[in-house]
N, C-alpha and C positions, 0 to 999 in steps of 0.2 A: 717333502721337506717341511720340518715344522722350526717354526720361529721364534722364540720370547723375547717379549721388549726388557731390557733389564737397565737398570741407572747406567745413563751415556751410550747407549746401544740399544743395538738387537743382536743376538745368538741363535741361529740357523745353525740344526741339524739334520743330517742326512740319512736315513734309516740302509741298517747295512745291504749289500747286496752281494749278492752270490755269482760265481761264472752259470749262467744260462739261463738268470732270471730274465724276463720279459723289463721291455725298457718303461722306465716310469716316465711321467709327464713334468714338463717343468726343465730350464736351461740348468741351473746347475745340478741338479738331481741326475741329470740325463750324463752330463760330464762326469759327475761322481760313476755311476755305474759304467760308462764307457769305460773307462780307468780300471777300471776291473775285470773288463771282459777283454780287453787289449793285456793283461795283464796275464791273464787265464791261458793266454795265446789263440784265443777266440781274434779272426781277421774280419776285416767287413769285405761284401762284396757288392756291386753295383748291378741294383734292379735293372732291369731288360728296358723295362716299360715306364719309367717315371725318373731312371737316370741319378736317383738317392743311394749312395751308400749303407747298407743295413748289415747287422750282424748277423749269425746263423737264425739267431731264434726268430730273428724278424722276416727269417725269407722261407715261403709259401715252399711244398715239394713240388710245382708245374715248374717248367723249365720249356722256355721259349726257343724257336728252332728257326732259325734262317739261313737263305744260301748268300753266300756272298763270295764275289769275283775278285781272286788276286790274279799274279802275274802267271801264274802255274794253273789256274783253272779254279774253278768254284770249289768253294769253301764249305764247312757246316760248321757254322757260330749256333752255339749255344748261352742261353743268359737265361739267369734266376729270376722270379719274378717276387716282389714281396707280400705281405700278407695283405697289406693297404690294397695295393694296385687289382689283386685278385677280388676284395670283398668290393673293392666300384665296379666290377666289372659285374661281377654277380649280380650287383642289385639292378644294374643298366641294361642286362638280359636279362631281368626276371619277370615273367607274364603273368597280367594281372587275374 
């Protein structure tokens, strides 16, 4: 987002964004391109591992596998994992 001070103000602009750009840095920048990709019919879905809502372009192709017990007998949950959560992982298994 860029800024100008101008008489009595400032004037923040927001550079355009596309459905499936990658998310910029910065709260309103970030809300501006959400609006767009919610708009796009792009949905968010919620990382496995860190519990943050992310859009598609934000989420890694690993996909996390658990059993879990209902009333009927075990389960298989599946959860997406995001691009964050996979590159700390990487770096925290990486041998020196």
């Amino acid at each position: 987002m860029t800024c100008t001070r101008i008489a009595g103000g400032i004037v923040c602009t927001t550079p355009t964004f596309r459905p499936g750009d990658q998310a910029p840095s910065g709260y309103l920048a970030w809300h501006e391109w959400a609006e767009i990709q919610h708009k796009a019919g792009l949905r968010q879905k919620e990382c496995g591992r860190c519990g943050k809502w992310k859009f598609p372009q934000q989420l890694s192709r690993q996909v996390d596998k658990r059993e879990a017990r209902s009333r009927k007998g075990p389960v298989l949950v599946e959860s997406p994992v995001c691009l964050e959560c996979v590159t700390l992982n990487a770096v925290a298994h990486r041998t020196p």
